[in-house]
Residue frames as qw, qx, qy, qz and C-alpha x, y, z in Angstrom:
[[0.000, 0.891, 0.454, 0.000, 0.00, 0.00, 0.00],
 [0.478, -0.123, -0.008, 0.870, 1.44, 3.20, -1.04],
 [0.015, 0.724, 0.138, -0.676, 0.42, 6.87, -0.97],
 [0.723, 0.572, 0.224, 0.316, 0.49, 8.25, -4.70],
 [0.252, 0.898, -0.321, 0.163, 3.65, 10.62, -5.96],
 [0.622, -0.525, 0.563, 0.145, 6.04, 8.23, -3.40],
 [0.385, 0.323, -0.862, -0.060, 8.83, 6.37, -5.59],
 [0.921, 0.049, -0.387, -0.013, 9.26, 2.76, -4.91],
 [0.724, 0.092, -0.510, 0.455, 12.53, 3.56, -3.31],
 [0.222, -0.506, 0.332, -0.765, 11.64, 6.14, -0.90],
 [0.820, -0.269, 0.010, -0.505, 9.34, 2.98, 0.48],
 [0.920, 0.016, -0.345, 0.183, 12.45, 0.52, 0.66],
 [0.370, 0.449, -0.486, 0.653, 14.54, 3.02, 2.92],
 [0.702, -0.268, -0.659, 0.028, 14.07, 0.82, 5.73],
 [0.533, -0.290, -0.444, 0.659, 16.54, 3.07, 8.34],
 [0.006, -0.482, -0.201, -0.853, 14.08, 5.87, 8.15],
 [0.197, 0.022, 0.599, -0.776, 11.76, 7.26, 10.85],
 [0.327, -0.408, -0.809, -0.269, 8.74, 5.03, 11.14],
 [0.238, -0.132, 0.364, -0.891, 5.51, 7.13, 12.98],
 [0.231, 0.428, 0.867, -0.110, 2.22, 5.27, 13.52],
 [0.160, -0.238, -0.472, -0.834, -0.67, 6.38, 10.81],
 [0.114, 0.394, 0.733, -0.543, -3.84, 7.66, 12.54],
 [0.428, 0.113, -0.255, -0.860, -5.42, 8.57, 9.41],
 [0.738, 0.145, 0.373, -0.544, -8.89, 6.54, 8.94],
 [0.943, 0.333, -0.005, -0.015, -8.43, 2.69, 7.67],
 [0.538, 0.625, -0.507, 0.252, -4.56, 2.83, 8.85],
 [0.617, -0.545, 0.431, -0.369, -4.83, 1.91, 12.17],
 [0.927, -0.120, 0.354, 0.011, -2.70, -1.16, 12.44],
 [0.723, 0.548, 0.109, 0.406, -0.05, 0.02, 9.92],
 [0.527, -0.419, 0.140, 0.726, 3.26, 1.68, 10.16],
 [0.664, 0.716, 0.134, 0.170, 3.75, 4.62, 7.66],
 [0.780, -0.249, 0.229, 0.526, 7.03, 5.02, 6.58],
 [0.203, -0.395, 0.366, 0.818, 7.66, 8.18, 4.47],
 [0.532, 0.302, -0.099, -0.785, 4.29, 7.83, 2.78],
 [0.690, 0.126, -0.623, -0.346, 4.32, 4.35, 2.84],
 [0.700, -0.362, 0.432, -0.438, 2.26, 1.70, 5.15],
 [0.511, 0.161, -0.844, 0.008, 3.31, -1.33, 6.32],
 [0.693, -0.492, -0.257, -0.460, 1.08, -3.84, 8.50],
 [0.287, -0.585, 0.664, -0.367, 2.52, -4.49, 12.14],
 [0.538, 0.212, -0.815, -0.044, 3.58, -7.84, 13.06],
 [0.827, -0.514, -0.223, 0.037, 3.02, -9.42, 16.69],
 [0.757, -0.350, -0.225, 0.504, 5.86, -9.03, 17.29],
 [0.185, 0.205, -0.023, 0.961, 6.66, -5.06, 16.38],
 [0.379, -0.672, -0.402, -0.493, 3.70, -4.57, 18.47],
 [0.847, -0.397, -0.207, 0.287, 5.26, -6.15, 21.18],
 [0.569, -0.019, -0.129, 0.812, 8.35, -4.27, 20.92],
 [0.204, -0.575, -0.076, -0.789, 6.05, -0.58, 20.63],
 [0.589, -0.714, -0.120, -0.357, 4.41, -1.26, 23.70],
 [0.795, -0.270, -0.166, 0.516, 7.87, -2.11, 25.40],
 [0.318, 0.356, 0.049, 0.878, 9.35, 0.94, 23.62],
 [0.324, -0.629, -0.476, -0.522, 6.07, 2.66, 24.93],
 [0.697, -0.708, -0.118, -0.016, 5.88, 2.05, 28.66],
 [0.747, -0.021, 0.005, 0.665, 9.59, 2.16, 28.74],
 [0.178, 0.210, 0.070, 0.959, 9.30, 6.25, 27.81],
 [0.358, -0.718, -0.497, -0.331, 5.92, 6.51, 29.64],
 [0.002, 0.328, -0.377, 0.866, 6.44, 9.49, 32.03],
 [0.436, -0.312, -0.800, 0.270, 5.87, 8.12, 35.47],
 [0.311, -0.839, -0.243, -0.375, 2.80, 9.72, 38.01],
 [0.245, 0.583, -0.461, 0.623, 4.66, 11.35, 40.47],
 [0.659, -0.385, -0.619, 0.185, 4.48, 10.26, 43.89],
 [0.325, -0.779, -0.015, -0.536, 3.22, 12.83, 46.68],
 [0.691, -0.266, -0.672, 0.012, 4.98, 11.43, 49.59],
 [0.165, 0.213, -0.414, 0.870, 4.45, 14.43, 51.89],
 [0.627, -0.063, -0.303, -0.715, 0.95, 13.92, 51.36],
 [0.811, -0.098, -0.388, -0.426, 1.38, 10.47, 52.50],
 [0.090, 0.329, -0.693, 0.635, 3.10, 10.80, 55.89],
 [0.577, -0.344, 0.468, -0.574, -0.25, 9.57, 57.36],
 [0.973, 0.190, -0.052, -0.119, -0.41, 6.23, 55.50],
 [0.442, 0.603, -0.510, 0.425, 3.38, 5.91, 56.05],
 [0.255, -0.301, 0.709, -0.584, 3.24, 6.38, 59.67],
 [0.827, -0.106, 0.215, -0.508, 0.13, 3.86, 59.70],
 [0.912, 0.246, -0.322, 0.065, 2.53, 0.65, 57.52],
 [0.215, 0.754, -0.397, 0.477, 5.06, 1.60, 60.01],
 [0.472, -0.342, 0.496, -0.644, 3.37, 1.26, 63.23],
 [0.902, 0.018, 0.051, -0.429, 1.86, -1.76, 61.89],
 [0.610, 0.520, -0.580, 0.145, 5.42, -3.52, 61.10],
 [0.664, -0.746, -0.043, -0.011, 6.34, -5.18, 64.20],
 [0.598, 0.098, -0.175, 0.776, 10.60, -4.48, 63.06],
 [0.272, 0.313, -0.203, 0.887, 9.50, -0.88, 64.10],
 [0.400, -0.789, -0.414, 0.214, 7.46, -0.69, 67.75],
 [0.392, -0.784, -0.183, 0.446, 8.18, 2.27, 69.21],
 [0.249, 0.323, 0.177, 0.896, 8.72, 5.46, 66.59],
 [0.020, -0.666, -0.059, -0.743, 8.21, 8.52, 66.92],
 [0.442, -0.424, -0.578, 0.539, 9.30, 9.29, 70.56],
 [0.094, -0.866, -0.343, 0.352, 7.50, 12.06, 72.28],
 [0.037, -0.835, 0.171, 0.522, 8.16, 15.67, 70.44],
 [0.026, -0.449, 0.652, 0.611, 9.54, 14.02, 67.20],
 [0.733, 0.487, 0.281, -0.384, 7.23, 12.97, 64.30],
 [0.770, 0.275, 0.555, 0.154, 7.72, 11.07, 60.87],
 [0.444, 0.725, 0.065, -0.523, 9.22, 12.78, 58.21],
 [0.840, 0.390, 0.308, 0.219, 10.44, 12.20, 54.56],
 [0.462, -0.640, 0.308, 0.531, 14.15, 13.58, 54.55],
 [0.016, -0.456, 0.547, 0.702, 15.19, 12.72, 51.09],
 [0.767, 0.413, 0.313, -0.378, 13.31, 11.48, 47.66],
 [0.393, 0.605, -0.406, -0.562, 14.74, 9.69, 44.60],
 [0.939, 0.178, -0.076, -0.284, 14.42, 6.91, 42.09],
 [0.299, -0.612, 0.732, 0.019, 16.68, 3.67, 43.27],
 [0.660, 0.175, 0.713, -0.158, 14.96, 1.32, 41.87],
 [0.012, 0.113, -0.650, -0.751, 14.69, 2.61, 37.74],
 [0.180, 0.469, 0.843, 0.195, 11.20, 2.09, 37.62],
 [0.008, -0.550, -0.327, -0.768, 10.45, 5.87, 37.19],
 [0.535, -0.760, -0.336, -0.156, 8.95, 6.16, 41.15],
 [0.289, 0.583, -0.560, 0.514, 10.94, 7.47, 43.13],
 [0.618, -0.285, -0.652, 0.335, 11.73, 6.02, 46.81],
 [0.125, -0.894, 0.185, -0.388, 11.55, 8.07, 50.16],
 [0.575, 0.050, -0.614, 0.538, 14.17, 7.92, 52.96],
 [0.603, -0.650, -0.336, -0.318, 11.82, 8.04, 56.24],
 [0.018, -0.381, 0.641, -0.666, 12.87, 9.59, 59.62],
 [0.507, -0.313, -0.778, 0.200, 11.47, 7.21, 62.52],
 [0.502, -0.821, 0.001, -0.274, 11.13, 9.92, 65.15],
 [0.845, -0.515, 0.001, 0.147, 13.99, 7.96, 66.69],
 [0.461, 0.558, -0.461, 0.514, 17.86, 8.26, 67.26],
 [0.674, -0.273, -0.286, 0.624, 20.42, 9.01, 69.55],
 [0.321, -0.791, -0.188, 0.486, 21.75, 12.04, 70.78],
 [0.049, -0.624, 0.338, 0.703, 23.15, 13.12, 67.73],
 [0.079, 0.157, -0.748, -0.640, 22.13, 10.95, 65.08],
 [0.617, 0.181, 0.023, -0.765, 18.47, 9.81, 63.50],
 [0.447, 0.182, 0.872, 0.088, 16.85, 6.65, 62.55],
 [0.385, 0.358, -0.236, -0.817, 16.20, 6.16, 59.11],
 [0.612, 0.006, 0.768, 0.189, 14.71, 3.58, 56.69],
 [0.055, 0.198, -0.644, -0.737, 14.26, 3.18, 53.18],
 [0.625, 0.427, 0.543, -0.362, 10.06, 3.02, 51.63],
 [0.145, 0.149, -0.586, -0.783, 9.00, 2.62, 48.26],
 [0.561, 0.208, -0.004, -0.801, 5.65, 2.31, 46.07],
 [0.065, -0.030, 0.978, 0.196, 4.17, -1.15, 45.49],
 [0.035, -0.559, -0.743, -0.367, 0.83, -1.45, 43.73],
 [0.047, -0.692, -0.299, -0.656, 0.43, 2.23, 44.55],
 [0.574, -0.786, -0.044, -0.224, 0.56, 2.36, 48.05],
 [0.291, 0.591, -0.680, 0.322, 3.97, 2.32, 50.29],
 [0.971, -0.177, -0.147, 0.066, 5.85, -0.32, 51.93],
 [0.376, -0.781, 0.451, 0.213, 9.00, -0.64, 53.79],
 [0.257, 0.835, -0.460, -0.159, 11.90, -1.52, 52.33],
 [0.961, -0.234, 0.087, 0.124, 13.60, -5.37, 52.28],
 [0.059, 0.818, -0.573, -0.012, 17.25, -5.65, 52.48],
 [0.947, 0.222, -0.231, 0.009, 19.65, -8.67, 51.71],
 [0.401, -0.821, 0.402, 0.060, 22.42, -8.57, 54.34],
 [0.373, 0.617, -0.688, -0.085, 25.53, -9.96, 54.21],
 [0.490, -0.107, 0.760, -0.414, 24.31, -12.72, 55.96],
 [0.026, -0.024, -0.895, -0.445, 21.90, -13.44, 53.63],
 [0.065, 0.489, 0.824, -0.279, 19.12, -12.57, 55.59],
 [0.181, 0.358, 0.309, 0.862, 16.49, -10.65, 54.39],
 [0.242, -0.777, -0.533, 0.230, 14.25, -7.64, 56.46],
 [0.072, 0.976, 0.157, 0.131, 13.86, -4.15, 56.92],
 [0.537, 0.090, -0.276, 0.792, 17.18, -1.72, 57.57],
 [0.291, -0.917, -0.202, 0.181, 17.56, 1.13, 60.34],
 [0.660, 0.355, -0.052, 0.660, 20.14, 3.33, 58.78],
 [0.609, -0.595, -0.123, 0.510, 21.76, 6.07, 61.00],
 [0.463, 0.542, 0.089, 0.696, 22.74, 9.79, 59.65],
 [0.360, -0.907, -0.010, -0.221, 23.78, 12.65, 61.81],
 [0.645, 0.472, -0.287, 0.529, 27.01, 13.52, 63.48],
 [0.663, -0.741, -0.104, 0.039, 28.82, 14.52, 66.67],
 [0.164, 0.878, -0.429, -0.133, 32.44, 15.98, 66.89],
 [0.536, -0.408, 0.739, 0.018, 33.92, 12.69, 67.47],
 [0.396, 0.026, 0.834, 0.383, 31.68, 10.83, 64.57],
 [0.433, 0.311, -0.216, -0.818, 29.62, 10.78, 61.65],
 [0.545, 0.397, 0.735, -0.064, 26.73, 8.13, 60.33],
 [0.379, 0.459, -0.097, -0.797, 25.45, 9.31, 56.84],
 [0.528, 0.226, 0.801, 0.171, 23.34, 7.74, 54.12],
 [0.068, 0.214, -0.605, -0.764, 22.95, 8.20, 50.28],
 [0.764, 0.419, 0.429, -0.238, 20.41, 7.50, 47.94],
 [0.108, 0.414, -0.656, -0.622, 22.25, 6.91, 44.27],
 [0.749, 0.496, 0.225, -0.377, 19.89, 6.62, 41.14],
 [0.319, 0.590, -0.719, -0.183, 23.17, 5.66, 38.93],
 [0.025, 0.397, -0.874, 0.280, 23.64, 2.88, 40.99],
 [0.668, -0.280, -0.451, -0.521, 20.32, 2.13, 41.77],
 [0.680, 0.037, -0.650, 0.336, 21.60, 1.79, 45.31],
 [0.546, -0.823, -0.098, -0.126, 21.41, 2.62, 49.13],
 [0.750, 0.278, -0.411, 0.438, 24.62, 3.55, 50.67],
 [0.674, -0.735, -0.054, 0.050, 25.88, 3.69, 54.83],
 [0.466, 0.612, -0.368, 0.522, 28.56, 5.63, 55.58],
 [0.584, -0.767, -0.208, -0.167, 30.22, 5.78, 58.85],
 [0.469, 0.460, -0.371, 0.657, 33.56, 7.38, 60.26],
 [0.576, -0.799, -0.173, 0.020, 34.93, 8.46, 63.72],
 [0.233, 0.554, -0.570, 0.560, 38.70, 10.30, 64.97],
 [0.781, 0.014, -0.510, 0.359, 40.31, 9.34, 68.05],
 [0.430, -0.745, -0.136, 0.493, 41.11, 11.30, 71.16],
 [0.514, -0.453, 0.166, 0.709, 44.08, 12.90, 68.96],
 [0.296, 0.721, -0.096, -0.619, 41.73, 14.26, 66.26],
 [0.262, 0.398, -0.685, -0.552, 42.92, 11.92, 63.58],
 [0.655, 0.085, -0.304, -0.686, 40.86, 9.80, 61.45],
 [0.375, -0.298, 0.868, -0.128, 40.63, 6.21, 63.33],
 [0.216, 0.232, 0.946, 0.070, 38.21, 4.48, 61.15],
 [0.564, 0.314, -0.375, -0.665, 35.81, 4.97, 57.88],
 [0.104, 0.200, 0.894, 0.386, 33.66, 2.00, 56.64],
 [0.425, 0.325, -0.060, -0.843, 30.49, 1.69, 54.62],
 [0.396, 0.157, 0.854, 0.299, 28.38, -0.57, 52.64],
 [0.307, 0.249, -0.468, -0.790, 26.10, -0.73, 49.60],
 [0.447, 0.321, 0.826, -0.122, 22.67, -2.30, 48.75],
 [0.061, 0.149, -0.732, -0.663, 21.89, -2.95, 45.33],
 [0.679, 0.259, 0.287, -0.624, 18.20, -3.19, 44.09],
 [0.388, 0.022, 0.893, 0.225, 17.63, -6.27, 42.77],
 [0.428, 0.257, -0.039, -0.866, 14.49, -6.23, 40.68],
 [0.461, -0.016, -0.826, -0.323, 14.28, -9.60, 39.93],
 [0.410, -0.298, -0.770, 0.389, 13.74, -10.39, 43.92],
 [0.047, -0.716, -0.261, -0.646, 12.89, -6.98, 44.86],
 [0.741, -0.499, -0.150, 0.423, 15.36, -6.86, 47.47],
 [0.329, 0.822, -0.432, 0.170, 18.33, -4.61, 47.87],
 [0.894, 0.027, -0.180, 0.410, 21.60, -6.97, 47.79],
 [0.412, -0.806, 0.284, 0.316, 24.08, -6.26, 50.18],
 [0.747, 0.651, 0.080, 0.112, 27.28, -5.48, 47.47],
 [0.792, -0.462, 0.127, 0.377, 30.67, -5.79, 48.80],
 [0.620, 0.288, 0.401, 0.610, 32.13, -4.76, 45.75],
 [0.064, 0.757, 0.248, 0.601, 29.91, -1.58, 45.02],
 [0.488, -0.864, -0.104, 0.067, 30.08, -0.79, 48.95],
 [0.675, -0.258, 0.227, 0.653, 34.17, -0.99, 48.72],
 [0.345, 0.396, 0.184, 0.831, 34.81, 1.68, 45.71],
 [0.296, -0.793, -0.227, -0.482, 32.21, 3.89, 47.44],
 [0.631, -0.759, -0.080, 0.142, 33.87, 4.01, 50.51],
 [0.592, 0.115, 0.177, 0.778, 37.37, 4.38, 49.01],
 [0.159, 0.679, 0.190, 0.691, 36.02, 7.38, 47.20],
 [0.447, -0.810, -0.206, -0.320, 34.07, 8.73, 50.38],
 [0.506, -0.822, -0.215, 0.148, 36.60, 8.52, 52.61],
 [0.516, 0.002, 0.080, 0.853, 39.36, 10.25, 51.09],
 [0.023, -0.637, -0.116, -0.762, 37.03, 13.09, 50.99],
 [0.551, -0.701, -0.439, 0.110, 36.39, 12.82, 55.25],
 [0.007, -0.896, 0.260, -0.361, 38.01, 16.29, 56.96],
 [0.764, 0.317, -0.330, 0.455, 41.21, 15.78, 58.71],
 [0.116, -0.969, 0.012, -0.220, 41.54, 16.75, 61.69],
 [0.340, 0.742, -0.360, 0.451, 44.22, 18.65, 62.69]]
């Protein structure tokens, strides 16, 4: 099937842009520079991969949904007792670890220490949130309590990285004499087959390298 005035060979130049014809009686056809060709199964298949694959993802309100948050929390029995008197739930940092376009939040407990916060890691599963699972190095798998905040002696901090599609725990401390006694860290990896993040020995090791040549020095 060809438009009229097209050549023949304008209709064989295969590595052209192909757009989808929405004129009446082309539905189901590719045109191709003024010429339709009928989709296969299987180049259907691949559009609607291509499709959802560039579908711009509903954002995700999740200040909005600090009361449903605080309600999958409370109901978890890894986290009795948040939010201690005078400190309330909130949603510290937001971004996508996972590549599926949603982003994740990184949830304050209410709890900590004198200097540092309890955190954990939520994300969106059939529309509604859910804590996080983690894959220690153990092997086991359950929720993580991750630890950011700081104190002149140490420092806890935690990452979200959308490169990486990872969670990363930093943690450093100096010595009576001010100099650096100790830097480690690890790395969980989002799985997506298991929907887990895998503890990553590998990815936790370069990331700490980097991170702690950049830790201040003291004098």
């Amino acid at each position: 099937m060809r438009e009229a005035g097209t050549s023949g060979n304008s209709c064989s130049r295969q590595s052209e842009m192909l757009e989808f014809a929405t004129t009446p009686g082309a539905l189901g056809f590719f045109r191709h520079k003024g010429c339709y060709t009928r989709l296969t199964p299987s180049m259907l298949v691949l559009l609607l991969v291509a499709a959802l694959a560039h579908q711009t993802a509903k954002p995700v309100d999740w200040q909005a949904m600090i009361p449903i948050v605080r309600s999958v929390l409370k109901n978890d029995p890894e986290f009795r007792g948040i939010e201690q008197p005078y400190y309330s739930i909130g949603i510290r940092r937001t971004a996508d670890i996972t590549g599926d376009g949603v982003p994740e939040a990184l949830v304050y407990l209410g709890t900590g220490g004198a200097s540092t916060d309890e955190m954990t890691i939520m994300r969106i599963e059939n529309g509604e949130p859910v804590v996080a699972r983690f894959r220690g190095r153990d092997g086991k798998v359950s929720s993580m309590v991750f630890l950011e905040g700081a104190s002149v002696m140490h420092t806890d901090g935690v990452e979200m990285l959308p490169e990486q599609h990872a969670v990363y725990s930093l943690h450093y401390n100096y010595g009576s004499n001010g100099k650096l006694r100790e830097c480690t860290g690890e790395a969980y990896q989002w799985n997506p087959d298991t929907k887990v993040f895998d503890y990553n020995y590998r990815l936790g090791k370069k990331l700490t390298e980097d991170a702690c040549r950049k830790v201040p020095q003291h004098n």
